[in-house]
C-alpha positions in Angstrom: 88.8 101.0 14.6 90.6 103.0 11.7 94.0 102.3 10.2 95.9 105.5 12.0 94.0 104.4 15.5 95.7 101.2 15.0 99.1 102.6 13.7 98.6 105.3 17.0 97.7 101.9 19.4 100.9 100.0 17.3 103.7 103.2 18.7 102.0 103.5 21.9 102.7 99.6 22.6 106.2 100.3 20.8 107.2 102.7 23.7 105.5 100.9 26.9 107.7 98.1 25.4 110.9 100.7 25.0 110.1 101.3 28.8 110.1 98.1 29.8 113.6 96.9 28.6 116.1 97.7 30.8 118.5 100.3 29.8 121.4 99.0 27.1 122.7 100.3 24.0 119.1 99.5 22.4 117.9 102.9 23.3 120.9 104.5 22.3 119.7 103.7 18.9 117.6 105.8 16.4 114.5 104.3 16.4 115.0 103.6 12.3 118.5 101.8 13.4 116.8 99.8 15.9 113.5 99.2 12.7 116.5 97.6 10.4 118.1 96.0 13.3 114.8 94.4 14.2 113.4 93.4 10.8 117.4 91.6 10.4 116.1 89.2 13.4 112.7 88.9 11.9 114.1 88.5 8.6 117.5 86.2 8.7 119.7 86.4 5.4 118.0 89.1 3.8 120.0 91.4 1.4 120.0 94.9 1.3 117.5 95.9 -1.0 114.4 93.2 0.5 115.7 95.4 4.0 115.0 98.4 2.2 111.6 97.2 0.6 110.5 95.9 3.7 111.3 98.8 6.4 110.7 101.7 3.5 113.8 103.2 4.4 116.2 104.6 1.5 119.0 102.1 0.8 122.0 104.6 1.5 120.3 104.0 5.3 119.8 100.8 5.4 123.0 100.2 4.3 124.6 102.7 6.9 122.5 101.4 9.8 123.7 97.3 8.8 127.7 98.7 8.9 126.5 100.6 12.0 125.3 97.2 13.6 127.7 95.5 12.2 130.6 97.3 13.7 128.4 97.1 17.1 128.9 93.4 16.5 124.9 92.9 16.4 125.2 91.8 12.5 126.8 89.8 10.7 127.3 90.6 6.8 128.0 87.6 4.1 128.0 87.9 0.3 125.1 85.7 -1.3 126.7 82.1 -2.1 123.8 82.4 -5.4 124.5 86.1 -6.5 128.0 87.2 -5.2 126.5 91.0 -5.8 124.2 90.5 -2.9 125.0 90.9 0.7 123.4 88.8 2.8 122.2 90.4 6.7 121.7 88.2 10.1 122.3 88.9 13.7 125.2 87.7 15.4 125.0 84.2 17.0 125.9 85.9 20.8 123.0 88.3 20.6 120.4 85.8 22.2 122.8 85.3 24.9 123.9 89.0 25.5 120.0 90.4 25.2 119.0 87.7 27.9 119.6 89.7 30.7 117.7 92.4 29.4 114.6 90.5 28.4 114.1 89.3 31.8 112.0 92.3 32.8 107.8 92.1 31.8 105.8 94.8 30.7 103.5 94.4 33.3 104.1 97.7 35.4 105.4 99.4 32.2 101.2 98.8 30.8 100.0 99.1 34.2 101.5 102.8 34.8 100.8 104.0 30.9 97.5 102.8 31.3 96.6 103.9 34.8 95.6 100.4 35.7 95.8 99.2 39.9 94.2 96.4 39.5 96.9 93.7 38.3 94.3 90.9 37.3 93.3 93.6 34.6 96.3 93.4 33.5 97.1 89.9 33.4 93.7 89.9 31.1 94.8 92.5 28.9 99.0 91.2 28.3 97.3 87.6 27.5 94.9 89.4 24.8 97.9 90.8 23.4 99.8 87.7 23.1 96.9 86.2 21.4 97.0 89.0 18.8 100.9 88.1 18.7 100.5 85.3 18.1 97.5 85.3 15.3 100.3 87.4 13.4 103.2 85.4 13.5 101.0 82.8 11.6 100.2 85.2 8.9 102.0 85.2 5.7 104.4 88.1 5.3 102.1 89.6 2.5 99.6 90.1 5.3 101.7 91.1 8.1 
């Protein structure tokens, strides 16, 4: 498989996944709002700039999509205790409990109906594959991510 297979494979999953969660403000988002929103919950306490090195956005955006979230009452903002320049970026401690409801649906018939699949034992096979290959990366350092 070639890298922009992989980055193809990587968007296609993003949307059967965008399918899959219920309607909510989420996909009232620009998908590069919703990038810095996610790497924030991947990434608690991060300032600014290590948001901007790691989503590639500019740092006008970044900046514009954290007082966006913010405001949505998603983020919380705090100025670095150890550089009182920095701002320091993290979700909101309600957000597990407001997302719940929406993270109750699977991506079972979302996978099955992009992939043309009636057989649901092929996709129980193929969903625990992919949580394999989740889970192999969440043990990777960030460098290799």
């Amino acid at each position: 498989m070639r890298g922009l297979e992989l980055y193809l494979l990587g968007r296609r999953l993003m949307k059967i996944g965008e399918r899959a969660i219920e309607p909510s403000h989420f996909h009232e988002l620009p998908a590069s709002v919703r990038t810095v929103m996610i790497d924030v919950f991947e990434h608690p306490d991060s300032s600014v700039s290590e948001i901007t090195a790691r989503t590639g956005f500019p740092q006008s955006h970044v900046s514009a999509s954290v007082a966006r979230l913010r405001e949505a009452g998603v983020l919380l903002t705090t100025t670095d205790p150890g550089d009182r320049r920095r701002t320091l970026v993290r979700q909101a401690p309600d957000v597990p409990a407001r997302a719940a409801k929406f993270l109750k649906s699977t991506v079972d018939d979302a996978v099955a109906e992009s992939l043309g699949l009636d057989d649901p034992s092929e996709v129980v096979e193929l969903l625990e594959k992919l949580a394999e290959l989740v889970v192999t990366s969440q043990q990777l350092p960030d460098s290799r991510r």
